[in-house]
N, C-alpha and C positions, 0 to 999 in steps of 0.2 A: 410553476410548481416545481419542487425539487423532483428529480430522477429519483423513481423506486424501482426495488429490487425487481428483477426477472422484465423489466421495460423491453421491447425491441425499439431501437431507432437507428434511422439514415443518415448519417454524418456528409456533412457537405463532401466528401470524396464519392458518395455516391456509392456508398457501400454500406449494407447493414451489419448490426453488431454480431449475428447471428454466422454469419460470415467465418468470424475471426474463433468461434469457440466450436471447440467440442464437445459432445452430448457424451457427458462419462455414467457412470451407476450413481444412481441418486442418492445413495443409502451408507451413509458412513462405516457400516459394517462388513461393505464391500472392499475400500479401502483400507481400511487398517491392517490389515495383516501385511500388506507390502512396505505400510508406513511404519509398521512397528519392525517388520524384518528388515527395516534400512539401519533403524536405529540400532538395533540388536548389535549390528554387524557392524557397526563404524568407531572404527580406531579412534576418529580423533575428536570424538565428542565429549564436550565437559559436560559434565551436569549439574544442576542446581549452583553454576557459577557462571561468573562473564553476566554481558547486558546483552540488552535486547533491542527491536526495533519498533516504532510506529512509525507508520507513512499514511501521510494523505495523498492520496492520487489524485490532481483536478484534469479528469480526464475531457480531453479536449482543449484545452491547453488556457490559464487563467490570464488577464491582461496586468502586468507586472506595473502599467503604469497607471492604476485604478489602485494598488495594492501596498505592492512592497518595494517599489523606485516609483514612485512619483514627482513629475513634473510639473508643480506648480508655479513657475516661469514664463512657461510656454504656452503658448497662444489655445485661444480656446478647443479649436478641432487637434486638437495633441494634447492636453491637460485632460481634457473633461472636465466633468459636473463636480469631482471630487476634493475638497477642502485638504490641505494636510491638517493634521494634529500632532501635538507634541508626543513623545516616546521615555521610557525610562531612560535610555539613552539620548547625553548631551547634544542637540545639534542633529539628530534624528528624525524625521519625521516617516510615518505611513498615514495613507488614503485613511478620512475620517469611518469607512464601516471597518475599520480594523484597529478599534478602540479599547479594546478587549485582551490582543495581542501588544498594543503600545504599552501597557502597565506592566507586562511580564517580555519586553525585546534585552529587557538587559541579562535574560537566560535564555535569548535565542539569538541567531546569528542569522547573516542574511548575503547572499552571493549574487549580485547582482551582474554577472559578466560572463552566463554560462551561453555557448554560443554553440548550435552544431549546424550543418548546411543541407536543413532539408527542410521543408513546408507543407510534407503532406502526411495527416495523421499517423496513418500507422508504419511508416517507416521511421518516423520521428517518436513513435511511441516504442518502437522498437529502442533506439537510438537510447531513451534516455531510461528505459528499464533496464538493460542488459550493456551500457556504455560502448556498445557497437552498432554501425549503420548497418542492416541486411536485406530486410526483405524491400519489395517495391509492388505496386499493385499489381503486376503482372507474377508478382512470385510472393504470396503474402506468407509462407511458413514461417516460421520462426527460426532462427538464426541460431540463436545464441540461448542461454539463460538467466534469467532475470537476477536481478541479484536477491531477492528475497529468496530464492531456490540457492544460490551459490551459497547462502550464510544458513540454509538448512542444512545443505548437505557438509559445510567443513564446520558448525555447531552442535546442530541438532536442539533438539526439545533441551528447555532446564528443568522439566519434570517429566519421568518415565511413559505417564498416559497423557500428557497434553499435547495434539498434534504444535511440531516445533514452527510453522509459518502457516497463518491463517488467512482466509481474505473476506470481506465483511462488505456488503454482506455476500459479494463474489466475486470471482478472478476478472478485470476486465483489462485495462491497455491495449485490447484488439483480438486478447488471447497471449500477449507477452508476458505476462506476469507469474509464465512456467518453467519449469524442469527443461523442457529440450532432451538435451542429450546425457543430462545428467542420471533420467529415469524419473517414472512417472511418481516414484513415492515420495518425490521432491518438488511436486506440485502443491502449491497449496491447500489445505482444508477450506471448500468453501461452505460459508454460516448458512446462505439458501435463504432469510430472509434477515427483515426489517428490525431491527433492534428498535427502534421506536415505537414500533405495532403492540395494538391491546394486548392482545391473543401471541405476544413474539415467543415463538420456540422454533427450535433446528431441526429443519424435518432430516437434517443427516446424521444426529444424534438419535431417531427414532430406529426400535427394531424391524427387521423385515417382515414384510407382510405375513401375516398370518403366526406370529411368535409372540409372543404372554409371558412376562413374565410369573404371574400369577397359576399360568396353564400347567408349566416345567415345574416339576418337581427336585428333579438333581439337576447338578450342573450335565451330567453324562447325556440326559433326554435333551436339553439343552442343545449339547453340542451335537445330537445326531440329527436333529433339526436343520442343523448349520449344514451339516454333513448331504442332507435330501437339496438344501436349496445351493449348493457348491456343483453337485451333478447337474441340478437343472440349470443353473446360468451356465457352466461349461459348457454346455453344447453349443449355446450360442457364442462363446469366446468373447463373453463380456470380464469374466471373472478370473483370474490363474489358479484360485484356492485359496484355500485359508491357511489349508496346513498347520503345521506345529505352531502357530501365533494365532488361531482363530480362536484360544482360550484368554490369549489377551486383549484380543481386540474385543472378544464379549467382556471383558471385563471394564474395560473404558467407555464401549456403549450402554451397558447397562448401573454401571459404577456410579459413585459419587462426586468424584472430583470434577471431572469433567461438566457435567451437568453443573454442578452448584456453578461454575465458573459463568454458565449463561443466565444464571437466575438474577436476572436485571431488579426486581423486586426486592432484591435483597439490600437493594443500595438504598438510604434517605431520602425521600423524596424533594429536599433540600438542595441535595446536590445532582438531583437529576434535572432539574428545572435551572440550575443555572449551565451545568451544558448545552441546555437549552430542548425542547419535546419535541426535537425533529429527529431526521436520520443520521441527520451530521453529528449533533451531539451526542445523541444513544448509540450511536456506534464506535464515537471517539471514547466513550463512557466504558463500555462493552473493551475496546482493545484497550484498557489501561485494567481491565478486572481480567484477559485472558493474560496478560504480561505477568499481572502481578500471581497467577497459579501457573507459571511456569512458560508460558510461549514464547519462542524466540523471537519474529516477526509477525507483527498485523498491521493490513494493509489495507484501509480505509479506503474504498472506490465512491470518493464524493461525486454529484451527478455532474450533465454534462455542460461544459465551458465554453461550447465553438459558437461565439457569439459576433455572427455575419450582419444582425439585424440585431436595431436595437440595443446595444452592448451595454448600456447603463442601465436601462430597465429592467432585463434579464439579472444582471448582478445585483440587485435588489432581493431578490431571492437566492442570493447563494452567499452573496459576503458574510452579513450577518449571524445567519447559521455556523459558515465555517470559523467566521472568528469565533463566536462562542463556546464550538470544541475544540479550537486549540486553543484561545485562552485559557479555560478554566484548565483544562490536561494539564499547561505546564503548571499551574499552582496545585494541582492535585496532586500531581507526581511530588513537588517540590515537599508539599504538606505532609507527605506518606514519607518520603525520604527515599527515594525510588527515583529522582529527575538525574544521578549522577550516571545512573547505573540503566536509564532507556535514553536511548537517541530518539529523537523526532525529527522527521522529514519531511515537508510537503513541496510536491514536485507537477509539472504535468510534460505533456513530450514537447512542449515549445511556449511562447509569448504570444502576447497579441500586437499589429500594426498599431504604430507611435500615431497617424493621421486616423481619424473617425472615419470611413467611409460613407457614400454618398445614400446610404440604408441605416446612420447611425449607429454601425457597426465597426467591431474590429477586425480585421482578417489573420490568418497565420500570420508567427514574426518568427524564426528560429534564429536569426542573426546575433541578438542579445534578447536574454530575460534572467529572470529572479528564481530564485530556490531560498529555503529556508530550512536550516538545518539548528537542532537546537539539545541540551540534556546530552547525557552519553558523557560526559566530562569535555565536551566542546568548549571554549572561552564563549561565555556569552556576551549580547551585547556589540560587537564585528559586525565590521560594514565590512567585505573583500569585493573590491573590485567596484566599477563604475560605468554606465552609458554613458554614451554624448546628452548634446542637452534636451532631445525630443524624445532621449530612451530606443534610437533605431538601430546603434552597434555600440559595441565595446569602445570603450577609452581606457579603461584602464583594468590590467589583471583579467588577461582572456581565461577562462575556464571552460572545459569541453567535458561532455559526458562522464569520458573515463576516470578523469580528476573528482569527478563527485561519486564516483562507485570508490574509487580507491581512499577517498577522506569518509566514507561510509564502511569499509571493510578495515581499516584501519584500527577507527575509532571502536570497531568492536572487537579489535583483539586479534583478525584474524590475517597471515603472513601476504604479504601482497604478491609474492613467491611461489604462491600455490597456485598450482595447473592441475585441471582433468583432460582427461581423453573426449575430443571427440567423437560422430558414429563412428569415424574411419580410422580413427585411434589415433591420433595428432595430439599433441597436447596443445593445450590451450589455458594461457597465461589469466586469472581473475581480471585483471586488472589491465593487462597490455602495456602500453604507452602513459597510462593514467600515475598521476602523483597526488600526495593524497596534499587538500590546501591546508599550509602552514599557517597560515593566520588562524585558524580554529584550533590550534593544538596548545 
C-alpha cells in the first residue's frame, strides 16, 4: 500500500519518523502572522513574477536502475524484471512502468551521475535537500536549510496570501525540508492531509477552536477573539502573536483565494482520473493548482522507497502511481502554458544497490543515481552524465548535491552569490562549491 499521510514508520536505520519532526501549532492561523511578517519585510521579493517549483521527494531513496538508468545488458540479479521502452527521445530508453513519463522525456531531462558519500538515510537526506553533508545519527539536527526554504526566503510567495513553499501533504526528508537558520516563517506550509481522500480538506486552513465565522459579527469581535486565544497560547510559548498581521492572516484563513486553491472538486473529473485516484496523482494535481494561484514551491512527499526486501514487488505499488503524476503534470503544465515558467524535480537522498540482494531487495547506493529535472525553461530531452555498466559509479559527468541546488537556483532566477547569516552570524554561500549543470541551460 502507498504511505498515507500522518503514517509513523522505522526506517532500516532504526529510527522513527517521529524522531526527525517537530510537533508545531496545528492551526494555520497560528502561523501566518510570522509568514506574512516575513514577507512584509523582504526586499528582495518579486511578486506575481519569476517561476516556481514542484518536487517529488521518493523518500527513502528510488532504485534508478528499475527507473531512469536502466540496465538492460546486465545480467539478471543487476537488470531485474524490468523491460526498457522506447522514449520521446532518440536512443532513450526508461524501465517499462515509466511509460507515462517516456511520451513527455523530450521535456524533461535526466542526471544520471549525481554521487555523494554517504549510505544512511538521513544524513543523505540531509545531503541532498540542503546540498551539504551534516548531521549523523549521533547528531541528527539539521544543519543547513533546505533549499525550498532558501528560494522562499530570496522569492517569496507570487501571490500576496498564498503561503510561498508548501509541503503535501507534509514536511518529511527526516525533518530537512526546513528553515533552520533562516527562521521558522521559511518553513514550509504543511496541507495535513490526503489530497486523494473523500472528505480531503486542510485542517490548517480551519479556524481555531471555538471561532464562527457565522458567530462574529464585525471583523473587531473577530479580532478580539484572536486577541483571548494570543494570551492563552502565550503562556504556554507556543505562539509569539499575531500582532499588526493577525488582520491578514484572518484574512487568508478565512478568505477566498486560498481555499478555492484546495478545492480539488473544482478540477474535471477527467483529468483527475488520469493523474490517476491515488495520493500521488491528487497531490501532483493539488501542486500544479497551488502553483498556478501563486506558490512558489510544493513539494510532493511520495511514500516510502527503502526497499531491503522484496524491491520489485514493492515498486509495483509506487512506479505506476508516480509515473502517472508526473506524466500527466508535465502535459498539463505544457497544455496551460505554465511548463516554461515551473521547474519539476524529482529526487530522493540516494539510489538503490546495482546487485538484488539475497532478500530480493536493493539496499542504499549513494555512489551514483538518477534525478530528473524538467520545465522551468531547462533543455528538454538531456541525458548529463553516465554509470558504468551495472549502474554502481559514475563514468561519466560526476555531479554532487551542490551542482543540482545551484542548477535549481539558477534556473529560477536566483544569484548563486547570495549568503545568509548563520545562528552565529557567518555567512553562508546558497550554493557553496556547487555549479549549476550546463547541459540543461
Amino acid at each position: 500500500m502507498l504511505t498515507l499521510a500522518g503514517r509513523t514508520f522505522r526506517n532500516c536505520d532504526g529510527i522513527t519518523r517521529r524522531n526527525f519532526l517537530q510537533i508545531g501549532a496545528p492551526l494555520l492561523g497560528l502561523g501566518l502572522p510570522s509568514l506574512l511578517r516575513h514577507e512584509a519585510g523582504a526586499a528582495d521579493v518579486t511578486r506575481d513574477r519569476g517561476k516556481s517549483l514542484i518536487v517529488f521527494w521518493t523518500h527513502g531513496g528510488m532504485s534508478q536502475q528499475d527507473t531512469y538508468d536502466l540496465k538492460p545488458y546486465s545480467p539478471p540479479e543487476y537488470r531485474g524484471p524490468y523491460r526498457p521502452i522506447a522514449t520521446k527521445v532518440p536512443g532513450v530508453v526508461l524501465g517499462e512502468r515509466f511509460a507515462r513519463q517516456a511520451t513527455v522525456l523530450d521535456k524533461m531531462s535526466l542526471v544520471r551521475s549525481v554521487h555523494h558519500e554517504n549510505g544512511i538515510h538521513a544524513p543523505s537526506a540531509h545531503w541532498m535537500q540542503t546540498g551539504h553533508f551534516g548531521p549523523t545519527l549521533a547528531r541528527i539536527a539539521a544543519q543547513y536549510p533546505s533549499f525550498g526554504s532558501v528560494i522562499n526566503k530570496a522569492l517569496g510567495s507570487r501571490s500576496p496570501r498564498m503561503p510561498a513553499y508548501i509541503a503535501v501533504p507534509q514536511a518529511e526528508a527526516f525533518g530537512y525540508q526546513k528553515s533552520v537558520f533562516l527562521g521558522a516563517s521559511y518553513d514550509p506550509f504543511e496541507v495535513g492531509a490526503d489530497p486523494n481522500a473523500k472528505d480531503f480538506k486542510v485542517p490548517n486552513l480551519a479556524l481555531p477552536g471555538g471561532l464562527a465565522l457565522k458567530s462574529v459579527r464585525t471583523r473587531r469581535d473577530l479580532l478580539a477573539k484572536f486577541d483571548t486565544l494570543r494570551r492563552d497560547i502565550d503562556r504556554s510559548g507556543v505562539m509569539d502573536g499575531l500582532d499588526a498581521f493577525k488582520s491578514q492572516a484572518l484574512e487568508m484563513v478565512a478568505g477566498e483565494d486560498v481555499r478555492r486553491a484546495f478545492e480539488m472538486e473544482r478540477e474535471p473529473d477527467a483529468l483527475r482520473d488520469r493523474y490517476g485516484r491515488h495520493q500521488y496523482g491528487q497531490s501532483a494535481l493539488l501542486a500544479r493548482r497551488l502553483v498556478e494561484a501563486g506558490a512558489r514551491v510544493v513539494t510532493v512527499n511520495t511514500g516510502y522507497w527503502d526497499h531491503h526486501n522484496e524491491v520489485h514487488k514493492n515498486l509495483e505499488q509506487h512506479l505506476p502511481p508516480l509515473d502517472a503524476a508526473i506524466g500527466t503534470l508535465f502535459e498539463d503544465l505544457d497544455t496551460r502554458g505554465m511548463l516554461d515558467d515551473t521547474l519539476v524535480y524529482c529526487a530522493g537522498e540516494f539510489g538503490r544497490t546495482p546487485l538484488i540482494n539475497g532478500h530480493a531487495g536493493r539496499d542504499h547506493w549513494s555512489s551514483c543515481f538518477s534525478v530528473m529535472l524538467g520545465g522551468g525553461g531547462l533543455a528538454g530531452g538531456t541525458i548529463v552524465g553516465a554509470s558504468e555498466k551495472h549502474g554502481g559509479d559514475v563514468q561519466e559527468r560526476p555531479t554532487i548535491p551542490l551542482d543540482v541546488m545551484a542548477t535549481i537556483y539558477h534556473a529560477m532566477g536566483i544569484s548563486l552569490e547570495t549568503h545568509y547569516e548563520d545562528a552565529s552570524g557567518r555567512p553562508v554561500g546558497i550554493a557553496g562549491t556547487g555549479r549549476p549543470i550546463q547541459e540543461l541551460f
